[in-house]
C-alpha positions, -999 to +999 in steps of 0.1 A: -596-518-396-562-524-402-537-537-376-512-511-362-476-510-350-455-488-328-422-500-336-388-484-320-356-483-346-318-483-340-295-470-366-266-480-360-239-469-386-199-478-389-182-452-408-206-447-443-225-485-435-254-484-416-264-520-400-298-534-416-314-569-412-335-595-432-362-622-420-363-652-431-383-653-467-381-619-471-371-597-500-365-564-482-346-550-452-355-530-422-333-510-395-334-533-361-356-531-329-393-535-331-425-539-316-432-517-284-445-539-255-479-523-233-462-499-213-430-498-221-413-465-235-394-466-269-361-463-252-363-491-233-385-508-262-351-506-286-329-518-260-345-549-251-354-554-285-318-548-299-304-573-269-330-598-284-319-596-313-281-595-313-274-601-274-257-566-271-262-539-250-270-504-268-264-467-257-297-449-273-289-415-283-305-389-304-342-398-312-340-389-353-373-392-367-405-413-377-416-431-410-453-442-413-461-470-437-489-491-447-491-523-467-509-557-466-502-591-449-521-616-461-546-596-471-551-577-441-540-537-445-515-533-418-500-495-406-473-491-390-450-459-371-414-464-372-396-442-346-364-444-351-332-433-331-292-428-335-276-463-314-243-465-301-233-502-304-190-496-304-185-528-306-199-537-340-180-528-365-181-527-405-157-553-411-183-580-405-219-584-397-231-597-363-245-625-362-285-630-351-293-644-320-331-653-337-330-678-359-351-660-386-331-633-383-294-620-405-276-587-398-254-571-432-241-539-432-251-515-463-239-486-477-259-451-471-257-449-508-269-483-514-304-484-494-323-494-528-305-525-537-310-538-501-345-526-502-352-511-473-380-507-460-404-483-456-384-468-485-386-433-474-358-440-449-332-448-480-334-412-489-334-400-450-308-416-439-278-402-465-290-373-458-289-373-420-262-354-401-255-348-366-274-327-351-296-326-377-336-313-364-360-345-365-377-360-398-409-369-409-416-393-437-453-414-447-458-440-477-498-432-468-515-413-499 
């Protein structure tokens, strides 16, 4: 049985850049937030989560779709639901990346046109997201066969 996620997703964009991160030893990137706690909503899941991470506080907005994924850790199969949602984070801008407040963790801004070369991940999201426009109806993407 594989090991499931419910993870909560901010993006957070700056003009045509949307902010993406890496972990340590890893090729690909994902959009920030993560793991939901026992209890705890998704809303309040991404803020915690994005004040982990970067030691900000974040206005969530418009929830904007899900992405399910699946893929294997050590050869365990894995799933995972990405629910992600439109953050309002003014003070980060394009002109640099924030920096991490976890260690294993590094914030760089990409391009909407330029998901693929930071390859993000899951990869359904780099053809969402250019095409995602304000008050757009929700999405629904799965890697799953």
């Amino acid at each position: 049985m594989p090991t499931t996620h419910i993870l909560a997703r901010a993006v957070i964009r700056a003009a045509d850049q949307v902010l993406v991160v890496r972990a340590e030893g890893q090729p690909h990137t994902f959009l920030p937030g993560g793991h939901r706690e026992p209890g705890e909503g998704l809303a309040a899941c991404l803020r915690r989560e994005l004040h982990e991470e970067l030691g900000m506080d974040a206005t969530v907005g418009t929830y904007l779709g899900g992405v399910e994924h699946r893929w294997r850790r050590n050869g365990t199969r894995q799933y995972e639901i990405n629910h992600c949602f439109g953050v309002a984070m003014p003070s980060l801008t394009a002109d640099a990346a924030p920096p991490a407040r976890e260690e294993y963790l590094s914030f760089a801004w990409a391009g909407v046109d330029r998901l693929d070369e930071v390859e993000l991940e899951p990869a359904p999201l780099r053809t969402l997201l250019p095409r995602q426009e304000e008050g757009a109806t929700s999405w629904w993407a799965s890697t799953l066969e």
